[in-house]
VODREN-708482 format. One line per field, with one value per residue (C-alpha): x, y, z; residue in one letter; residue number from 1. Coordinates in Angstrom, 3 decimals, padded with zeros to 6 digits. Last residue first. Example, Ala and Ser with C-alpha at 12.3 -4.5 7.8 and 13.67 -1.06 7.14 Angstrom:
2
px: c(013.670/012.300)
py: c(-001.060/-004.500)
pz: c(007.140/007.800)
tormar: c(S/A)
guvex: c(2/1)
This chain:
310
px: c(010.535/010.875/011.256/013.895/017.573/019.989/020.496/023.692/023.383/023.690/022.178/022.112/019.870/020.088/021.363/020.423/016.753/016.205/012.092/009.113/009.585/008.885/005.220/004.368/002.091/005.150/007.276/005.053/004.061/007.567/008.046/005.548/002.323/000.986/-000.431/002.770/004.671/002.085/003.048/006.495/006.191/003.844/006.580/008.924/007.462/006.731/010.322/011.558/013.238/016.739/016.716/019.290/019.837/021.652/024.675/026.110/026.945/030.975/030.481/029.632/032.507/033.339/033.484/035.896/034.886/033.397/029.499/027.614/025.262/023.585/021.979/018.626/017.404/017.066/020.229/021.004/021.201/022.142/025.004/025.544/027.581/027.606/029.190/027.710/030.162/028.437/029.780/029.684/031.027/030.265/032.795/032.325/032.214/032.175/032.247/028.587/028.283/030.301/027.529/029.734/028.457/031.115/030.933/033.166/032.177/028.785/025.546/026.687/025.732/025.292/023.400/022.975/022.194/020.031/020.275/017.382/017.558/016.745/014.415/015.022/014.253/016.673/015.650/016.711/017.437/015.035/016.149/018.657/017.201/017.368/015.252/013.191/012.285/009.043/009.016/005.613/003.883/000.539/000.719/003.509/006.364/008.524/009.937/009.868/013.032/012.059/011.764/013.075/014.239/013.582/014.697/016.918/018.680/021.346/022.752/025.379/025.928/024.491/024.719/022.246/021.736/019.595/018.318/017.983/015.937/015.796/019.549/019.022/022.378/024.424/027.064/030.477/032.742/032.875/033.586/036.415/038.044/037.621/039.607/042.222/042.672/043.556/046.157/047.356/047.848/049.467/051.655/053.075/053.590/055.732/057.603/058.218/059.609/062.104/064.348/064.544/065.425/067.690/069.785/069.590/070.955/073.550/074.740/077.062/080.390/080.376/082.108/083.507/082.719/085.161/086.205/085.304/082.818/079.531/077.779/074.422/074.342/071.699/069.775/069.153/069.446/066.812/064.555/065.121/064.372/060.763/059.966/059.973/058.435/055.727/055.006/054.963/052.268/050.847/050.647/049.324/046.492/045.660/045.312/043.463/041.079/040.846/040.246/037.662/035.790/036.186/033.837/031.447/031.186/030.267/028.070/026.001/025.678/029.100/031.080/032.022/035.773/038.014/040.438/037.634/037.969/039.430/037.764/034.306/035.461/036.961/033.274/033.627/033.551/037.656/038.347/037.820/039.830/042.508/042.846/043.081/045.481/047.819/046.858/048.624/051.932/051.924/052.243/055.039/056.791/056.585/057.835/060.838/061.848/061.668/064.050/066.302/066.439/066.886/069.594/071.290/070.925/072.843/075.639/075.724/076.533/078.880/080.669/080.462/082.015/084.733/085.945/085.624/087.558/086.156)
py: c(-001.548/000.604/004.091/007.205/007.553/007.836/010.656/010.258/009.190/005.375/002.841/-000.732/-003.022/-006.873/-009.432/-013.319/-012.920/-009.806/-009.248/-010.253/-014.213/-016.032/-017.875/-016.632/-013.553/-012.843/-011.841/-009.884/-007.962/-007.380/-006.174/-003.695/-004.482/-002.589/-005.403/-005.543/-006.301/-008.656/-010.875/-010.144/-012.504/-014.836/-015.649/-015.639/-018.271/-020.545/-020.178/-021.327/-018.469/-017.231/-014.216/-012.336/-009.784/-006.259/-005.039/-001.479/-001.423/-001.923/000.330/002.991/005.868/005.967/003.646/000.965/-001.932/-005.075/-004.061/-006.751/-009.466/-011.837/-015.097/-015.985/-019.840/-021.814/-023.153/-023.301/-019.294/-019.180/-016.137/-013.096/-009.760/-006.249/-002.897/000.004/003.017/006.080/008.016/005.778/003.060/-000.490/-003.166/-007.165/-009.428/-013.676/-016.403/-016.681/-017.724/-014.564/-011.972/-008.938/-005.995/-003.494/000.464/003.076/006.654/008.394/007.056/003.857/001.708/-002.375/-003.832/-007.945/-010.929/-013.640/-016.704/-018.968/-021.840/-020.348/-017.343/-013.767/-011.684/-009.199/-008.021/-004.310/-004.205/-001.433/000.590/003.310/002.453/000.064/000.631/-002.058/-001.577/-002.348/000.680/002.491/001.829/002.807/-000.239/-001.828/-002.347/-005.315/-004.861/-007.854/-010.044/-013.418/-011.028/-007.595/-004.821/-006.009/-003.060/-003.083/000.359/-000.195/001.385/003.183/005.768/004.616/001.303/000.933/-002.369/-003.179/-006.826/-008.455/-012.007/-014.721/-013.601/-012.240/-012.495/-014.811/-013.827/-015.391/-013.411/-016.809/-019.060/-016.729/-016.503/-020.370/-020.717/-018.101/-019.629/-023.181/-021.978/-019.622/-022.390/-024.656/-021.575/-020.819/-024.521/-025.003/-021.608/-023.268/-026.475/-024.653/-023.029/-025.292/-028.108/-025.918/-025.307/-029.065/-030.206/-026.727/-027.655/-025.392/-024.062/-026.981/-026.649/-029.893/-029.973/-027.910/-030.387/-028.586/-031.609/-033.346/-030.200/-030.945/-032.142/-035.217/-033.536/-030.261/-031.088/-033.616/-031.027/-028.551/-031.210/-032.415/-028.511/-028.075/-031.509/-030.072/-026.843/-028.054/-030.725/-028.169/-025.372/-027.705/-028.784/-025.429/-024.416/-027.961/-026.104/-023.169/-024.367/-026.425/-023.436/-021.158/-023.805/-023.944/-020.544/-020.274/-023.104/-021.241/-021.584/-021.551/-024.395/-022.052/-021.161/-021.750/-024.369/-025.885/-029.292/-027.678/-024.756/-026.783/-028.672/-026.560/-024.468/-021.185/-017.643/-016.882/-015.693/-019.092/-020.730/-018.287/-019.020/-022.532/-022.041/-019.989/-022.010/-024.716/-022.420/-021.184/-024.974/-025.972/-022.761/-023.687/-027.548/-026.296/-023.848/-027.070/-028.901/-026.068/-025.575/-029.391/-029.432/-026.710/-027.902/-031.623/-029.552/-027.793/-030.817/-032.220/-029.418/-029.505/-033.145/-032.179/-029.567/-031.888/-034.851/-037.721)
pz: c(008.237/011.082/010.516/011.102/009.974/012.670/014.833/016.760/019.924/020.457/022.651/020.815/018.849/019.230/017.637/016.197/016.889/014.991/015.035/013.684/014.583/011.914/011.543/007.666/010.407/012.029/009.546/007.485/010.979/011.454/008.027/007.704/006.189/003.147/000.854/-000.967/002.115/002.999/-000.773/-000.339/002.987/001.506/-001.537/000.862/003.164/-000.287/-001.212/002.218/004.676/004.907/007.463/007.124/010.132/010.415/012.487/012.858/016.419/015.611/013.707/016.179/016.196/011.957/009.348/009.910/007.367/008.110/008.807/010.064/009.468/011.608/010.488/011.151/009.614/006.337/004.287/001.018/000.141/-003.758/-004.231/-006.629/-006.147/-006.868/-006.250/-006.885/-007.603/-008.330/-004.814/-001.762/-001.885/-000.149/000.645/-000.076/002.934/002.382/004.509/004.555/007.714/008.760/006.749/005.570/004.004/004.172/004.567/002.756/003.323/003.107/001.557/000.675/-002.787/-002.710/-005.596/-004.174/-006.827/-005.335/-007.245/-005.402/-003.362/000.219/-000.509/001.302/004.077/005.321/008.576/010.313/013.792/015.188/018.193/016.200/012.927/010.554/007.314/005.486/002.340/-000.471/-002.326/-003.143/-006.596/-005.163/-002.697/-002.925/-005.802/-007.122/-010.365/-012.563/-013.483/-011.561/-008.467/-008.628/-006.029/-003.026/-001.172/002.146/003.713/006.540/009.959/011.095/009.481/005.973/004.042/000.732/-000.182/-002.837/-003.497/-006.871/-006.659/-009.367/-011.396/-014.798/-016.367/-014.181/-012.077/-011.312/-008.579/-006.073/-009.253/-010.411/-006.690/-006.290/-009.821/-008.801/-005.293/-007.158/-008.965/-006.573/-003.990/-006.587/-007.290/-003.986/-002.992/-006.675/-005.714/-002.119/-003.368/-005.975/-003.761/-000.924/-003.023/-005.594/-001.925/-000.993/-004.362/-004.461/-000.904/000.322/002.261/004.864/007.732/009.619/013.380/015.752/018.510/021.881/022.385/021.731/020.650/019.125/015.997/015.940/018.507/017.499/013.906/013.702/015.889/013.312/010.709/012.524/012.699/009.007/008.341/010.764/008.966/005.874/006.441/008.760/005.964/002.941/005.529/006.673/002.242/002.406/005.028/002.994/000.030/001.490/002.902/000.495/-001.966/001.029/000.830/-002.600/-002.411/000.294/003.614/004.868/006.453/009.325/009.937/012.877/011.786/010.464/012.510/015.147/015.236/015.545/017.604/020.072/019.844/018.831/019.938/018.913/022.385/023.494/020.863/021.455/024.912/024.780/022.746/025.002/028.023/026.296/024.966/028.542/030.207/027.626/028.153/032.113/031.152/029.048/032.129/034.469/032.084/031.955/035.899/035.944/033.424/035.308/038.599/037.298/036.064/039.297/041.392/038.974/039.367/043.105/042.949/040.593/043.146/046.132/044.805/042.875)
tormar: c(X/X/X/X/X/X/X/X/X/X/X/X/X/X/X/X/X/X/X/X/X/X/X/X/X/X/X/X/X/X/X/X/X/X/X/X/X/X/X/X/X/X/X/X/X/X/X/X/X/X/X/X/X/X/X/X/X/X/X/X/X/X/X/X/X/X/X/X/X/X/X/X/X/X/X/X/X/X/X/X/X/X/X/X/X/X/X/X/X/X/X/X/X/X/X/X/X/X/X/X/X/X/X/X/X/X/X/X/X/X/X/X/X/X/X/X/X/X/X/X/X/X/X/X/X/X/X/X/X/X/X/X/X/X/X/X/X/X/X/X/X/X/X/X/X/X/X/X/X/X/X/X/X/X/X/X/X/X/X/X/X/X/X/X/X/X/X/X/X/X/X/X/X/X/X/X/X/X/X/X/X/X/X/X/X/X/X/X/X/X/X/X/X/X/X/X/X/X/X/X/X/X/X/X/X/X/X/X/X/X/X/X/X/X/X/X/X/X/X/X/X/X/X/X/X/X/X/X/X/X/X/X/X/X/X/X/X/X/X/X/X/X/X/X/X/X/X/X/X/X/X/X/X/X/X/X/X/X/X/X/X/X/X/X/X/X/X/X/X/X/X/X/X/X/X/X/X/X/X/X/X/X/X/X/X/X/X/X/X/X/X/X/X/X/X/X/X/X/X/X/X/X/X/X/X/X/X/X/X/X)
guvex: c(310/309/308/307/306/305/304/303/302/301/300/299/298/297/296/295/294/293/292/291/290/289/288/287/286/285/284/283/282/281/280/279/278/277/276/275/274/273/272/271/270/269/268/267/266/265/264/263/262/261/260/259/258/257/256/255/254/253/252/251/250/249/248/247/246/245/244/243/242/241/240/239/238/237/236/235/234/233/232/231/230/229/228/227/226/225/224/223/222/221/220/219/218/217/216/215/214/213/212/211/210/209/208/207/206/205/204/203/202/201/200/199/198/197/196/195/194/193/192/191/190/189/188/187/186/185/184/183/182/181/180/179/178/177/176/175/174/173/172/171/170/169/168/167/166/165/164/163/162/161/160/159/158/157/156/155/154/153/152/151/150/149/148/147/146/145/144/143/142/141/140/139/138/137/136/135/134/133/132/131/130/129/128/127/126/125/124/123/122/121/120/119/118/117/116/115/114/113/112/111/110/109/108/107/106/105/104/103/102/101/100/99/98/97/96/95/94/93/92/91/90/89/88/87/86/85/84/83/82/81/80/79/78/77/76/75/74/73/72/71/70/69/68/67/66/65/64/63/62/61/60/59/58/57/56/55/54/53/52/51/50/49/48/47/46/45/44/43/42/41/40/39/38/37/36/35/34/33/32/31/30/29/28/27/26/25/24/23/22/21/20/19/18/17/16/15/14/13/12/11/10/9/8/7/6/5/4/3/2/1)
């Protein structure tokens, strides 16, 4: 080999390690990448793993989002990696083996129908099966067990227990029974586990949303006569923060509120105090709950706010 081939050969073997050691850094920053993500997404690796980042909900709505969205994930990495397996195929099966031009092909009507028709029969399985979650999600019965009002304001929230088992539920001297957030209050939602709980949402101002993550579900408020309304069953007991979803001026992002999901028996006591004139924190604490937000807290703000505590 003389001198000239030698210091080709030379520089042909740079090259592939240079692109070998390029192929390894991508590698690296596609790992720390993900791992990333997952810790900017709040959750546990396994639990965004194995949910690809959502929670199994707490009601049977939720739970029925849930597992179409996981086989939705499923549908996409099945497709996903037979995509990427045939771009690999072609990498390596045609790669250039020469300066010999390889044989062009004009078109494949089988492959091209293939393509062509797979995707419309994805689309519409997907749709199928989103239309019938969508229609279960949206169902409400005629005289649901427990009617709550919501009433979103800047930047806090309104709560009345409206009705129970279709009668009005009132205090002392017919008063309300609410709870109002306020700039250093957080306020609590109380309500039953196993019971169809149907919410009346109406905002004061502009366009709010009430959006509880475990409950994998948000629906937007309006102000104006339009009252939105939806229906779930709570399954599981415990505090679960709420927030708003929708851009609604300089402190959403402070807007939060609690649920509290308590036993039947607990709520029944609860409404009970409130009747009897307690507040809510005092209702709370004396069925054993702690009287205040345990799952957020209040923050500093200036605007004036609307005043009271439960």
């Amino acid at each position: 080999m003389c001198g000239l081939d030698r210091l080709f050969a030379v520089k042909g073997r740079s090259s592939q390690v240079l692109a070998r050691e390029r192929g390894w850094r991508l590698a690296r920053l596609a790992g720390l990448g993900v791992t990333v993500a997952v810790l900017l997404s709040g959750c546990s690796f396994d639990e965004s793993v194995r949910g690809f980042g959502w929670f199994k909900g707490i009601t049977p709505e939720g739970r029925r989002m849930y597992e179409l969205w996981i086989a939705a994930c499923i549908a996409a990495l099945v497709v996903g990696v037979f995509v990427w397996g045939l771009i690999f195929w072609c990498v390596v099966r045609y790669r250039k083996r020469g300066d010999e031009l390889p044989p062009q092909t004009r078109f494949n009507m089988p492959l091209e129908f293939l393509y062509t028709v797979v995707p419309i029969l994805i689309v519409s399985v997907l749709f199928y099966y989103t239309a019938i979650v969508q229609t279960y999600v949206d169902k409400r019965v005629p005289n649901p067990d427990v009617t709550v009002e919501v009433t979103a304001f800047k930047w806090n929230w309104k709560f009345r227990h409206a009705q129970i088992d279709g009668t009005e539920v009132t205090g002392q001297g017919g008063q309300e029974i609410t709870t109002i957030g306020a700039s250093d209050y957080i306020p609590v939602l109380v309500l039953p586990t196993g019971r169809r709980i149907e919410f009346v949402e109406h905002s004061e101002d502009v366009v709010h949303s009430f959006w509880v993550p475990e409950m994998l579900f948000k629906r937007d408020v309006f102000p104006g006569s339009i009252e939105n309304k939806f229906q779930v069953t709570i399954e599981r007991e415990g505090a679960f923060v709420g927030r708003c979803a929708e851009l609604c001026g300089a402190y959403h992002s402070m807007m939060n509120f609690e649920l509290r999901a308590v036993s039947q028996s607990e709520f029944d006591r609860y409404i009970q105090l409130r009747k009897d004139g307690k507040s809510t924190p005092e209702a709370l604490e004396a069925i054993g709950e702690p009287g205040y937000a345990t799952s957020t807290k209040p923050f500093n703000r200036e605007p004036e706010q609307h005043e009271g505590k439960g």
